[in-house]
N, C-alpha and C positions, 0 to 999 in steps of 0.2 A: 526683378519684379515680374517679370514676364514668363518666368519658370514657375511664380509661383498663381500668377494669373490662369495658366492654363491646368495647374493644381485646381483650384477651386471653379473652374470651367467647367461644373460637373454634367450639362447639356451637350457641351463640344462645341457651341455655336462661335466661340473667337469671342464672345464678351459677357460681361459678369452680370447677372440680375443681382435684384435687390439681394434677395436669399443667397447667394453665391458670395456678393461681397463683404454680406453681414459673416458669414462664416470666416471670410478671408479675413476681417478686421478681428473678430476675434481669437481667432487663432496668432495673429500679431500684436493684440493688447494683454493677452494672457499671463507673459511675463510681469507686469506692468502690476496687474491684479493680482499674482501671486506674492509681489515683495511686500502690498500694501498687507497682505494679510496676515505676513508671518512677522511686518513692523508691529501689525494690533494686536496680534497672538503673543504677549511678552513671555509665558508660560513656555511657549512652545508645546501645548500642546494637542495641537491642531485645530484647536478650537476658539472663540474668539468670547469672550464674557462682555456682559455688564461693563465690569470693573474695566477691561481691557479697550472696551467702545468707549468710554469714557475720560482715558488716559488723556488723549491730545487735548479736549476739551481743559482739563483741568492744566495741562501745563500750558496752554494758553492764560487763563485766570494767572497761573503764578509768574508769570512771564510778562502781565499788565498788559497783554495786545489789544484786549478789548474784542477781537475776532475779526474777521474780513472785513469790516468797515471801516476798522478805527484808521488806516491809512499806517498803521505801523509797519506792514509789509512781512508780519512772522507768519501769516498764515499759509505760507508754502515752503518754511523751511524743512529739513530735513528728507528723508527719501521719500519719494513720491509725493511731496505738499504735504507729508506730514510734519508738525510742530516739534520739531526735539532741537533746535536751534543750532543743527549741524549742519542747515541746508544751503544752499549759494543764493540765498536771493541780498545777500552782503548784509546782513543783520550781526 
């Protein structure tokens, strides 16, 4: 962390401002936001539809969770919280 602290240190001062560590956090969540995107992208073609935004939603309905409320606990299966019911939250 400290390699990458002085990476984004782009003043030189030894410590991160706001701007410094918002770059640093996303350059480490990026991963994170890419798998979510090529999960919604089922096409794969780079793009992300209607149909494809709507995916999780609907396999929720068919899967009866009811969504983040109902207490079912599918609303984080799958990779990155999304709903494909292969995720570990032991459902």
């Amino acid at each position: 962390m400290l390699a990458r602290l002085e990476e984004f240190d782009k003043d030189g001062d030894g410590t991160l401002s706001l701007a410094e560590f918002e770059a640093l956090y996303l350059a480490m969540t990026r991963e994170v936001m890419v798998r979510r995107f090529q999960y919604l992208d089922a096409d794969g073609d780079a793009k992300i539809s209607e149909a494809e935004m709507g995916r999780p939603a609907l396999r929720m309905e068919m899967n009866g969770s009811g969504g983040p409320m109902s207490g079912t606990g599918n609303t984080m299966d799958g990779p990155m919280g999304m709903m494909d019911g292969s995720g570990s939250s032991g459902n």
